[in-house]
C-alpha positions as CSV (number, residue, x, y, z in Angstrom):
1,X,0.0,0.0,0.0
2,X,1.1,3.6,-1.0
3,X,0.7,6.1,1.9
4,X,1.3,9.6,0.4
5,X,1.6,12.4,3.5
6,X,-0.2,15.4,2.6
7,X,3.1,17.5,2.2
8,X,3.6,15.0,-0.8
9,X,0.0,15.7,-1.9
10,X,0.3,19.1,-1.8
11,X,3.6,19.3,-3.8
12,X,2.2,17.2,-6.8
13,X,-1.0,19.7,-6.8
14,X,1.3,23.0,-7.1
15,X,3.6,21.4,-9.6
16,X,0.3,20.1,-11.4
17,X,-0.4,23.5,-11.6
18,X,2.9,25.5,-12.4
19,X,2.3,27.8,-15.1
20,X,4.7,27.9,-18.0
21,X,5.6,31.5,-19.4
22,X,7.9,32.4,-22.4
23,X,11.6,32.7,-21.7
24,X,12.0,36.5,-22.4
25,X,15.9,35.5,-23.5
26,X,14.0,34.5,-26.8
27,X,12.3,37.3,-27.1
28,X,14.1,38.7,-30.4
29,X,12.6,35.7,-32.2
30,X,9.0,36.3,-31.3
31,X,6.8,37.0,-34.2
32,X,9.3,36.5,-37.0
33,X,8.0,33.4,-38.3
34,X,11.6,31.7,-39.4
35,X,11.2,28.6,-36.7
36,X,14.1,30.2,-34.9
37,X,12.4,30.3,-32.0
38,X,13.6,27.4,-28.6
39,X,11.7,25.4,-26.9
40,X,10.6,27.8,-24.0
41,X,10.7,30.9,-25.7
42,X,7.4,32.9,-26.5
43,X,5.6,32.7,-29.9
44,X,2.4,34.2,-31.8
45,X,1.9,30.9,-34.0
46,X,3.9,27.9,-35.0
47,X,5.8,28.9,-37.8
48,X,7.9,30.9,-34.7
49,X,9.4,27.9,-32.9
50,X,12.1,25.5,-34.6
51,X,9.7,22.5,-33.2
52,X,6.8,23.6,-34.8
53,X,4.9,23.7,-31.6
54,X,3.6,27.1,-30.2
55,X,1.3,26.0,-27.3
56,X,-1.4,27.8,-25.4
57,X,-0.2,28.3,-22.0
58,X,-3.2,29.8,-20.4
59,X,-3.5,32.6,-23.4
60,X,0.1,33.0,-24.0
61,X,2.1,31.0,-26.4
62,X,5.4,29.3,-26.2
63,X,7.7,26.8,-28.2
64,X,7.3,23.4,-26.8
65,X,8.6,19.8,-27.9
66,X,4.9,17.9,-29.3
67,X,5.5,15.2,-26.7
68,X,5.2,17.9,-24.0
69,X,2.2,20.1,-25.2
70,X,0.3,19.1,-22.9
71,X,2.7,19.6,-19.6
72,X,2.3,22.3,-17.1
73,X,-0.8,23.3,-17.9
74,X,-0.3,24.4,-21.6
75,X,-3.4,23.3,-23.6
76,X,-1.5,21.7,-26.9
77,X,0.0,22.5,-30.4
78,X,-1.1,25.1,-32.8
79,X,-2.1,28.2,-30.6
80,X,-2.3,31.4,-32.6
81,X,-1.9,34.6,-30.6
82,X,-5.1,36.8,-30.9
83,X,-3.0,39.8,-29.6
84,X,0.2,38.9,-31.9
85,X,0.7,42.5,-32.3
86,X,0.8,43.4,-28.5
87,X,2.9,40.4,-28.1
88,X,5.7,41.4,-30.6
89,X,5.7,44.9,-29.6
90,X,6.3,43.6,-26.1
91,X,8.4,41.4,-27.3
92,X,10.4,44.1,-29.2
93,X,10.6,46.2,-25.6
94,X,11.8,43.4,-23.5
95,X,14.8,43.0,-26.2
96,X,15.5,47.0,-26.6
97,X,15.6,46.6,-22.6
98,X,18.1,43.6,-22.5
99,X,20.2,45.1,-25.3
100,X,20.5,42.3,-27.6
């Protein structure tokens, strides 16, 4: 028999519900549609990231292998960014502020 104690239980539920959000150290290849972007870095659609993958991650996007579109409570493949322009521009601000 498995006994789990409930500092056990309540690890698994915050890990279960970690939310994923875009590595801003990608964020000079958000929007440009070359597949240049990693896995873990933000995207506005799948032609961004080099796996093809740009999942929903509770409204925002980022590159993710397919086998793990589903982890951390991103809802799967093929997310297109409704707000794709607000998402470059910030996008475009968070690299003018990093300076590369």
């Amino acid at each position: 028999m498995v006994r789990l104690s409930l500092a056990t239980l309540l690890a698994l539920a915050v890990a279960s519900m970690a939310q994923i959000t875009p590595n801003n150290a990608g964020a000079k290849n958000v929007g440009k549609g070359n597949g240049a972007q990693f896995i873990t870095g933000g995207c506005v659609n799948n032609a961004d990231c080099a796996s093809g993958c740009c999942a929903n991650a509770s409204g925002v996007g980022v590159c993710s292998a397919e086998a793990a579109q589903f982890q951390n409570g991103k809802s799967g493949c093929n997310f297109v960014d409704p707000n794709a322009a607000a998402t470059i521009r910030a996008a475009e601000a968070q690299v003018a502020r990093q300076g590369f």
